[in-house]
N, CA, C and O atoms as a GROMACS GRO file, in nm:
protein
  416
    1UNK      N    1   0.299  -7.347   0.882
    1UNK     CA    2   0.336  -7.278   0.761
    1UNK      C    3   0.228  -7.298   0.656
    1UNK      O    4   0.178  -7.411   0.653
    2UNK      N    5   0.175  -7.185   0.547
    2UNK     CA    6   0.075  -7.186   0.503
    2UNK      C    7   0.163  -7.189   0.341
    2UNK      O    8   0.246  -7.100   0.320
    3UNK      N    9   0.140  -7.283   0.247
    3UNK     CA   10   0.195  -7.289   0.126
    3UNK      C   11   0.079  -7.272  -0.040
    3UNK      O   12  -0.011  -7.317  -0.112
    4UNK      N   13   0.159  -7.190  -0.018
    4UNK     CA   14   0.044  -7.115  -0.163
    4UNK      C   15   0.050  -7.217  -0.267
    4UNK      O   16   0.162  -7.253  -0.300
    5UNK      N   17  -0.071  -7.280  -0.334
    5UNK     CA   18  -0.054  -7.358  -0.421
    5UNK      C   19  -0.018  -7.341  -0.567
    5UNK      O   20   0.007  -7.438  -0.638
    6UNK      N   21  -0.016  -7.194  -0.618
    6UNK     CA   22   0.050  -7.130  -0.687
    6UNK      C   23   0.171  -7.208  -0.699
    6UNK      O   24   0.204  -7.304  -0.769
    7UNK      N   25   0.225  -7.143  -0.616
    7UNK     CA   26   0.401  -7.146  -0.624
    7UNK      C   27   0.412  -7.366  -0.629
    7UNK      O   28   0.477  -7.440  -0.703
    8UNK      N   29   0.351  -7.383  -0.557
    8UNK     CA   30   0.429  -7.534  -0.539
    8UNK      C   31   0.336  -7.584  -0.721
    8UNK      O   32   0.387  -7.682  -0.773
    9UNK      N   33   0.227  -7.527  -0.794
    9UNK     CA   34   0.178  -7.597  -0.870
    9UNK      C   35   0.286  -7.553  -1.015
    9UNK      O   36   0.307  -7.617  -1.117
   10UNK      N   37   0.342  -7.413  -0.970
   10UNK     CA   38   0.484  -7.368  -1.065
   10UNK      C   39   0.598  -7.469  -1.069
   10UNK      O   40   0.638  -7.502  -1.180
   11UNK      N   41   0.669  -7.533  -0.933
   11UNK     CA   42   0.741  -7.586  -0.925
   11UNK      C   43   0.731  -7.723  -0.940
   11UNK      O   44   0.826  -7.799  -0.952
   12UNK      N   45   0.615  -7.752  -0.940
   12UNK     CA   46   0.597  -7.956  -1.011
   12UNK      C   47   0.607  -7.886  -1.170
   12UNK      O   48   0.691  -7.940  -1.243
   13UNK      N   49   0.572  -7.835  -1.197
   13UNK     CA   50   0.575  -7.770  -1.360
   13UNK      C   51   0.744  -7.739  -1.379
   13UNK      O   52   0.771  -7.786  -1.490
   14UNK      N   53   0.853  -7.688  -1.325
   14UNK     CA   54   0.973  -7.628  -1.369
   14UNK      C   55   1.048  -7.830  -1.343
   14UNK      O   56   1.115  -7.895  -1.424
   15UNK      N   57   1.011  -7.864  -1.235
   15UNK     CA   58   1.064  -7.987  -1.232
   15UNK      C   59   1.079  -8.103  -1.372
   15UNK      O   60   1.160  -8.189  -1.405
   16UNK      N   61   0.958  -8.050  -1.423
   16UNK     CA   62   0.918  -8.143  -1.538
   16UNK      C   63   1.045  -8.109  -1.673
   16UNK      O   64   1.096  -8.185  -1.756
   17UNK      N   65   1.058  -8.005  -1.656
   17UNK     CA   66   1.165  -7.919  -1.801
   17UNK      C   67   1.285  -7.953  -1.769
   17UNK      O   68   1.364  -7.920  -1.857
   18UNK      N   69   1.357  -8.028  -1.638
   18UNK     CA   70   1.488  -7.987  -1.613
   18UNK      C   71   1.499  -8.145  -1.601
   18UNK      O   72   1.441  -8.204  -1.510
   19UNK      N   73   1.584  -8.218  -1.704
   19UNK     CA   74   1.634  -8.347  -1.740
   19UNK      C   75   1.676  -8.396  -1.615
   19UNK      O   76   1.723  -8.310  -1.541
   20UNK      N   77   1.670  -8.546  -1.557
   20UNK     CA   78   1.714  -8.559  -1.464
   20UNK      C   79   1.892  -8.608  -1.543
   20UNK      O   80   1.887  -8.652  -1.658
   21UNK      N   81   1.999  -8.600  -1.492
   21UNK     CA   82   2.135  -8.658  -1.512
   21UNK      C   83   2.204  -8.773  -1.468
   21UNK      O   84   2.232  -8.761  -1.348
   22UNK      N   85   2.235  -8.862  -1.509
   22UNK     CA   86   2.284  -8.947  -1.398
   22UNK      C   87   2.452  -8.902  -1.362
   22UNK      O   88   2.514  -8.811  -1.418
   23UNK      N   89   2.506  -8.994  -1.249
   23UNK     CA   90   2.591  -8.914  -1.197
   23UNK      C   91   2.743  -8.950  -1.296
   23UNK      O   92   2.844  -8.881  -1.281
   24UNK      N   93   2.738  -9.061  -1.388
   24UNK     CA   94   2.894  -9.056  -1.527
   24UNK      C   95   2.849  -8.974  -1.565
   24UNK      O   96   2.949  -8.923  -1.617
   25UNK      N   97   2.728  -8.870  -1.598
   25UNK     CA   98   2.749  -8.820  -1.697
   25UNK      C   99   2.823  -8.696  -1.682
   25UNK      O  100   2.914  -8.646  -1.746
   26UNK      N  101   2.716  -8.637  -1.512
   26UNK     CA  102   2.795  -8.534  -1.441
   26UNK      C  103   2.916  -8.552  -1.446
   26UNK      O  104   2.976  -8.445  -1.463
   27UNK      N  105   3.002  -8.669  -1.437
   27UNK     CA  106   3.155  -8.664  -1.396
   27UNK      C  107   3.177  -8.633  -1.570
   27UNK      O  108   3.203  -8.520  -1.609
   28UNK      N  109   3.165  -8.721  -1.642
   28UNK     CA  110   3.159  -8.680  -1.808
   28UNK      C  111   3.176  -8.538  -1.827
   28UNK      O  112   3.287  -8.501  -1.862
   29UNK      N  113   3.083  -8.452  -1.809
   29UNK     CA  114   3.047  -8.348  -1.772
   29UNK      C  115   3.190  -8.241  -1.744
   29UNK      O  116   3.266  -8.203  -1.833
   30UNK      N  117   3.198  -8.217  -1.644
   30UNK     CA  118   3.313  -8.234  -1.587
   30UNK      C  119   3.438  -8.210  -1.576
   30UNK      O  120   3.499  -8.116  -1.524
   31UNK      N  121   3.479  -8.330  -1.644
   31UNK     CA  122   3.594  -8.393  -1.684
   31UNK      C  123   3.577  -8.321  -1.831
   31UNK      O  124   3.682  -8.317  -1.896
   32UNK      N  125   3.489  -8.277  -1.878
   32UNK     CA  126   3.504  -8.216  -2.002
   32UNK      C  127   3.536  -8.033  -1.982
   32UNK      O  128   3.597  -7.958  -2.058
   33UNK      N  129   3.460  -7.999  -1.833
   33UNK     CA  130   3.515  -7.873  -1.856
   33UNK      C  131   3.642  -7.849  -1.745
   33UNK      O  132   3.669  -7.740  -1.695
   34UNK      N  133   3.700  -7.951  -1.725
   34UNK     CA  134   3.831  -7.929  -1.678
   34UNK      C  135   3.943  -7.909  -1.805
   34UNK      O  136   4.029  -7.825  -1.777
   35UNK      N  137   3.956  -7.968  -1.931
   35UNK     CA  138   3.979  -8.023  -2.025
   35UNK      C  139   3.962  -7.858  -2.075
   35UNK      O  140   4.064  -7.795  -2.106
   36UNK      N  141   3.856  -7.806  -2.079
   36UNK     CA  142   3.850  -7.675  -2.193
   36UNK      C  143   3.948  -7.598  -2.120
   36UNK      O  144   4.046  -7.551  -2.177
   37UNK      N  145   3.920  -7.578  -1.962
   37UNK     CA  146   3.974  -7.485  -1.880
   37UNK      C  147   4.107  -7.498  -1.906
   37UNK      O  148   4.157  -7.396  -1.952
   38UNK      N  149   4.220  -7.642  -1.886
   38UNK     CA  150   4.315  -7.640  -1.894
   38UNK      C  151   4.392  -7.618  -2.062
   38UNK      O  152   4.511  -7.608  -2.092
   39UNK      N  153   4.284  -7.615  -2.139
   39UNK     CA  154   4.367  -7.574  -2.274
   39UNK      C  155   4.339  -7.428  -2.280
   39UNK      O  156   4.429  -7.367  -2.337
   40UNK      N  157   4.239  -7.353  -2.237
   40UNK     CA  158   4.225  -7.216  -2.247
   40UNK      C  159   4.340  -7.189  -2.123
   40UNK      O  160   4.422  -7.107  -2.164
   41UNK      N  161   4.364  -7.225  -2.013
   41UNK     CA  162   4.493  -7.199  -1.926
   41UNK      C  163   4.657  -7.202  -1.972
   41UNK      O  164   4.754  -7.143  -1.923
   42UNK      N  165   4.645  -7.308  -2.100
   42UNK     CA  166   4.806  -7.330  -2.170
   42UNK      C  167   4.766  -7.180  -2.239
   42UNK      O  168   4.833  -7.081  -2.211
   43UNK      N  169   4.662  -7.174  -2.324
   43UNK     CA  170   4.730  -7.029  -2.423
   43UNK      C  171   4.720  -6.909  -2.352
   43UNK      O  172   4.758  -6.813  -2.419
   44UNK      N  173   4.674  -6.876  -2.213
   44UNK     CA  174   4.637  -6.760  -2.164
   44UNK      C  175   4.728  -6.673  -2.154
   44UNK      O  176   4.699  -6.559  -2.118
   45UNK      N  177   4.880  -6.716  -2.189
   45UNK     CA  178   4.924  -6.561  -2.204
   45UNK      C  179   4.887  -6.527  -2.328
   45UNK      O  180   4.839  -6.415  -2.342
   46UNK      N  181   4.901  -6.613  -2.444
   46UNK     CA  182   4.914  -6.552  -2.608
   46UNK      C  183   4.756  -6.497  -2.597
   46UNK      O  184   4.746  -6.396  -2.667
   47UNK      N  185   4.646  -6.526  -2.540
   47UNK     CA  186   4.542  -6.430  -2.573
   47UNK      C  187   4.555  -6.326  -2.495
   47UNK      O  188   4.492  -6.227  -2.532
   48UNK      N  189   4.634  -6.315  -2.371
   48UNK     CA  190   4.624  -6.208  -2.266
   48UNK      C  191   4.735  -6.070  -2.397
   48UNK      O  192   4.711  -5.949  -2.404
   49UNK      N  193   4.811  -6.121  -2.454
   49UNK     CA  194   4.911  -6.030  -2.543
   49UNK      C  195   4.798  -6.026  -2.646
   49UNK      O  196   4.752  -5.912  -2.636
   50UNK      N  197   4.742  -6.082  -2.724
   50UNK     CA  198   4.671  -6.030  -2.812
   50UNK      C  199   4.560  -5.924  -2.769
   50UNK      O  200   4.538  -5.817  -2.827
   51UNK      N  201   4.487  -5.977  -2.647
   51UNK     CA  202   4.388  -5.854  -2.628
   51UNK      C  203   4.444  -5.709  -2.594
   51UNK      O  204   4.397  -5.598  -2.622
   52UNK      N  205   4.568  -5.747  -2.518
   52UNK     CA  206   4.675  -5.619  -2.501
   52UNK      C  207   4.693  -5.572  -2.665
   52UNK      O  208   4.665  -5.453  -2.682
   53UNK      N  209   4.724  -5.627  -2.758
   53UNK     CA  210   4.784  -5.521  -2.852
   53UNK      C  211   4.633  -5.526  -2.943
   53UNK      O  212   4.635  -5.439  -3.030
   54UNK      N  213   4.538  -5.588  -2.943
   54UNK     CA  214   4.392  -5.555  -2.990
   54UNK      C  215   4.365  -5.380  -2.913
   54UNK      O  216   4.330  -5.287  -2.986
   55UNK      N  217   4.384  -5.362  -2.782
   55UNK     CA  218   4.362  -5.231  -2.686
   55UNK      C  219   4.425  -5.123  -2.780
   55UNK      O  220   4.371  -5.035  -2.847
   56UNK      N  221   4.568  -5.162  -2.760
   56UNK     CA  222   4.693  -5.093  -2.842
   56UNK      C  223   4.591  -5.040  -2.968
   56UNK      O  224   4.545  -4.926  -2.951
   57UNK      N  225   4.548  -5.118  -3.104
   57UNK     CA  226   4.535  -5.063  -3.178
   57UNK      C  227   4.413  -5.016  -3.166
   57UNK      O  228   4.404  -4.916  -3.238
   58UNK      N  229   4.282  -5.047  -3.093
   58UNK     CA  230   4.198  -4.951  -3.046
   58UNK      C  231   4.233  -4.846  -2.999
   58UNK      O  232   4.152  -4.769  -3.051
   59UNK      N  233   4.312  -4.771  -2.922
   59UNK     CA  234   4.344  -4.681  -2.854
   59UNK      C  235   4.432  -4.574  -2.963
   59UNK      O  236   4.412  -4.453  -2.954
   60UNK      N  237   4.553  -4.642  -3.091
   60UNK     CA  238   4.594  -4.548  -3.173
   60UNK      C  239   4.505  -4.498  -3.275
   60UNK      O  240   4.526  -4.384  -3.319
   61UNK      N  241   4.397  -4.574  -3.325
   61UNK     CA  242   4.278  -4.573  -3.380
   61UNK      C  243   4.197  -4.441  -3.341
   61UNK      O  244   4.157  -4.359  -3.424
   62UNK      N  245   4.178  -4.431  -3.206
   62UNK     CA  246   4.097  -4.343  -3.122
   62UNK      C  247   4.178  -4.213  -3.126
   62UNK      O  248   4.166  -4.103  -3.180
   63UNK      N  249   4.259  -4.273  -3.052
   63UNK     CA  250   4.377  -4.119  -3.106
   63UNK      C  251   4.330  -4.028  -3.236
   63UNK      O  252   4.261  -3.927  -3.246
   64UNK      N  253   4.401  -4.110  -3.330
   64UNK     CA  254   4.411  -4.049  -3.474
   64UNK      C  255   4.240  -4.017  -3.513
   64UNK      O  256   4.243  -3.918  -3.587
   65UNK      N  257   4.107  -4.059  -3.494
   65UNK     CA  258   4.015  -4.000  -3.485
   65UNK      C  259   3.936  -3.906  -3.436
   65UNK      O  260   3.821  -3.868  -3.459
   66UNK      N  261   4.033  -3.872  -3.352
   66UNK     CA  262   3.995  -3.774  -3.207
   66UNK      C  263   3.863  -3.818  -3.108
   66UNK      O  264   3.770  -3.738  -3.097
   67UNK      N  265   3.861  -3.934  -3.046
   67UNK     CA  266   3.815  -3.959  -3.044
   67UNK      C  267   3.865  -3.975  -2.838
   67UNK      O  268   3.848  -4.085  -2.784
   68UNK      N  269   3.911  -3.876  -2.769
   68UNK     CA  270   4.034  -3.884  -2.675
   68UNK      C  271   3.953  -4.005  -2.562
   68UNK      O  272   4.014  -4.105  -2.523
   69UNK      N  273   3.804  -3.974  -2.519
   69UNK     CA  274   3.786  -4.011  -2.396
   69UNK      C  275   3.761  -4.194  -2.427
   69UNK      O  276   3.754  -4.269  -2.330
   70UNK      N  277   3.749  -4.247  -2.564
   70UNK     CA  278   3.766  -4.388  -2.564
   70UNK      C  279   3.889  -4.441  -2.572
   70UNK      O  280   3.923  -4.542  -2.510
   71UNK      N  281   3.984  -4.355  -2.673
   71UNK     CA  282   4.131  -4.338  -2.680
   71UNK      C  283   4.197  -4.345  -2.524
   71UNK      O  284   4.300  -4.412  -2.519
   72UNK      N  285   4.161  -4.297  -2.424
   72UNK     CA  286   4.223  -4.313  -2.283
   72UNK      C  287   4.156  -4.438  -2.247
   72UNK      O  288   4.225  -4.535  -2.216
   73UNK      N  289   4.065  -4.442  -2.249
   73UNK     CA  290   4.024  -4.601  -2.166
   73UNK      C  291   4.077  -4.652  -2.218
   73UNK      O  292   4.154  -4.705  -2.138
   74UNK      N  293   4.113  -4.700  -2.366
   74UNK     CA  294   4.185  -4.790  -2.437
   74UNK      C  295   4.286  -4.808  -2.378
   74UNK      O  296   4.317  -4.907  -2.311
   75UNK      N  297   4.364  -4.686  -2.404
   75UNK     CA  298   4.516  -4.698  -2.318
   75UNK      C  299   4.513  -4.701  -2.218
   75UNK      O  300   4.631  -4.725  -2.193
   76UNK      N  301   4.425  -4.689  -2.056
   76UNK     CA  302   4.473  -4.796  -1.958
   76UNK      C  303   4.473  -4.938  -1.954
   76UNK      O  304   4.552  -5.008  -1.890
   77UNK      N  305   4.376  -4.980  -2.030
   77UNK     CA  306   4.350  -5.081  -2.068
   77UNK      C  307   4.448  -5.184  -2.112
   77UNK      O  308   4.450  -5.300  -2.072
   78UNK      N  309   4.546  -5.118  -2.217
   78UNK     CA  310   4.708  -5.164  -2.233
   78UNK      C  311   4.779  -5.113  -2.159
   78UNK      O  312   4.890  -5.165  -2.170
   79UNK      N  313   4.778  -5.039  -2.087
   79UNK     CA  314   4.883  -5.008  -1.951
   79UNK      C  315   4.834  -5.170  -1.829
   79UNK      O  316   4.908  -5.243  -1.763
   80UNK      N  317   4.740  -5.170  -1.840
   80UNK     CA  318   4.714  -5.280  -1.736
   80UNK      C  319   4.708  -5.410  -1.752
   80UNK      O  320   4.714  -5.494  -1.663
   81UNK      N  321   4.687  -5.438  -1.951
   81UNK     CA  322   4.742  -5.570  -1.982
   81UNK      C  323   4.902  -5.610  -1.977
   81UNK      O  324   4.942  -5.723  -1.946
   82UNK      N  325   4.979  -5.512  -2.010
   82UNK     CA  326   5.099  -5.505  -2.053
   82UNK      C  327   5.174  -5.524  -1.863
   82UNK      O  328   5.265  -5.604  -1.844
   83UNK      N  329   5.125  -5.450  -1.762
   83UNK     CA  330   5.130  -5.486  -1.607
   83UNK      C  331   5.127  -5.648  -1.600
   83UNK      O  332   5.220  -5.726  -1.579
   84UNK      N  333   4.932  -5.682  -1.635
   84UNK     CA  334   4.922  -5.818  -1.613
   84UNK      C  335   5.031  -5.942  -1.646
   84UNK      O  336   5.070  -6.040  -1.583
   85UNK      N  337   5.064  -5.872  -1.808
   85UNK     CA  338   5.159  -5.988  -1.847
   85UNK      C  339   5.292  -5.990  -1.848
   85UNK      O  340   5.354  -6.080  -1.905
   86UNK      N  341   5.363  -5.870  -1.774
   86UNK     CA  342   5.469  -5.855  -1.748
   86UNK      C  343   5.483  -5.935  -1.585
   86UNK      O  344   5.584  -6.001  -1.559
   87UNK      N  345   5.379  -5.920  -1.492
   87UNK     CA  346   5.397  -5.964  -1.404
   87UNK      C  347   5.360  -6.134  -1.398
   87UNK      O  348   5.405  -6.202  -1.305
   88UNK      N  349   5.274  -6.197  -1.505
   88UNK     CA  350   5.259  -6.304  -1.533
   88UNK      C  351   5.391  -6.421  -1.603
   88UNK      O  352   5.388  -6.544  -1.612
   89UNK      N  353   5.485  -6.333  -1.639
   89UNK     CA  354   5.602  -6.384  -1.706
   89UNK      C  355   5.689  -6.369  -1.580
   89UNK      O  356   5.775  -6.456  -1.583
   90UNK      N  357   5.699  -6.287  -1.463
   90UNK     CA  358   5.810  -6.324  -1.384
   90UNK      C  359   5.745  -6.379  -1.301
   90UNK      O  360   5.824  -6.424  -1.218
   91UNK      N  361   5.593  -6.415  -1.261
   91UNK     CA  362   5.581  -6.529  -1.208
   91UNK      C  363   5.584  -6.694  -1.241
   91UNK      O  364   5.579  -6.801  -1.181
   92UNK      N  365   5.596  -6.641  -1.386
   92UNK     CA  366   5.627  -6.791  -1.426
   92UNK      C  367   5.765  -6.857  -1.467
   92UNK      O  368   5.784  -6.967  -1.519
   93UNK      N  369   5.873  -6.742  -1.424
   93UNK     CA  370   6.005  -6.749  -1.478
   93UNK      C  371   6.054  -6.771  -1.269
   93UNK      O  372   6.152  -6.813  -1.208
   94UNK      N  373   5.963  -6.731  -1.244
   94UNK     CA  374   6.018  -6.739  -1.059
   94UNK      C  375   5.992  -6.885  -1.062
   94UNK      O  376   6.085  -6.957  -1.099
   95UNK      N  377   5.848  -6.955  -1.018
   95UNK     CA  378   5.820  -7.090  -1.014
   95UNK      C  379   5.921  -7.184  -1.100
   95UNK      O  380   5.974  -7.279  -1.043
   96UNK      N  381   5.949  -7.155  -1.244
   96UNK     CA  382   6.016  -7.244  -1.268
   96UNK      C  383   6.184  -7.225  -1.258
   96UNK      O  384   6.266  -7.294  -1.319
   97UNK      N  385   6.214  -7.122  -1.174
   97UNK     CA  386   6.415  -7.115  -1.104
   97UNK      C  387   6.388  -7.184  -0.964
   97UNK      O  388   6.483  -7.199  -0.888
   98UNK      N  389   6.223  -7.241  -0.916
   98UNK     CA  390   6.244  -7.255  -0.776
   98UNK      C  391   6.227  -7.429  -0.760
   98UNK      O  392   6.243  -7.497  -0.659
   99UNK      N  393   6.182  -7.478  -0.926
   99UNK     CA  394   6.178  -7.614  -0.894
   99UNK      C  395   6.317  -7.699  -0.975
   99UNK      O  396   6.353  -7.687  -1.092
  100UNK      N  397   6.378  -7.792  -0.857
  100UNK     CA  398   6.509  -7.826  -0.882
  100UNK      C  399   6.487  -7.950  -1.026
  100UNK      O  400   6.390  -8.007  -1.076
  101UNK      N  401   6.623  -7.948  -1.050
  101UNK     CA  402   6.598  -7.977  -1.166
  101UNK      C  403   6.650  -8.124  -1.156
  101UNK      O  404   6.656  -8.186  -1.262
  102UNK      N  405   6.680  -8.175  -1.066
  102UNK     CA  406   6.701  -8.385  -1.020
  102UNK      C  407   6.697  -8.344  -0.901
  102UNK      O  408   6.758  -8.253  -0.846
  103UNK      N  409   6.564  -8.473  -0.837
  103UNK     CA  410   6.504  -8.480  -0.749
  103UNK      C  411   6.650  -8.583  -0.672
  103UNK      O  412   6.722  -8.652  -0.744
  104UNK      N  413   6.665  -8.574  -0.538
  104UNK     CA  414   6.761  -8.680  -0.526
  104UNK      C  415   6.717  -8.739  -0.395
  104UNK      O  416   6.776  -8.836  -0.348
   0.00000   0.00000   0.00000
């Protein structure tokens, strides 16, 4: 194999820019974006309903400007949030009729 010294004299060069980590910090790391994920996961319906009725008033907006072909995207847009979170509430009203309520 014939290796262009180009490329390998690029890559001792990109090596140099990229911090080495040790491995707490990675877990640090981590453990920090498990932490965002699970608080952006508690509010995800209340933003999933807000971007639904954010659509909503984009779409009556569009309407009343005549404005039809953004006015329709809008409104599938809340046809398919209003789906999402209708079907997100009876999956979360199913899971919790299916776990008993004293373990025995």
């Amino acid at each position: 194999m014939k290796y262009n010294s180009a490329n390998v004299k690029t890559e001792q060069k990109l090596i140099h820019l990229v911090p080495l980590i040790s491995y707490s910090a990675k877990i640090s790391l981590f453990a920090h974006l498990l932490d965002v994920i699970i608080k952006t996961g508690r509010y995800f319906p209340v933003i999933s309903i807000c971007l639904t009725g954010l659509n909503l008033l984009l779409a009556v907006n569009d309407f009343l400007t005549n404005n039809i072909g953004f006015a329709i995207l809008n409104s599938m847009f809340v046809i398919g949030g209003l789906i999402f979170v209708i079907q997100m509430h009876l999956t979360k009203s199913h899971h919790v009729n299916d776990v008993p309520a004293k373990i025995e």
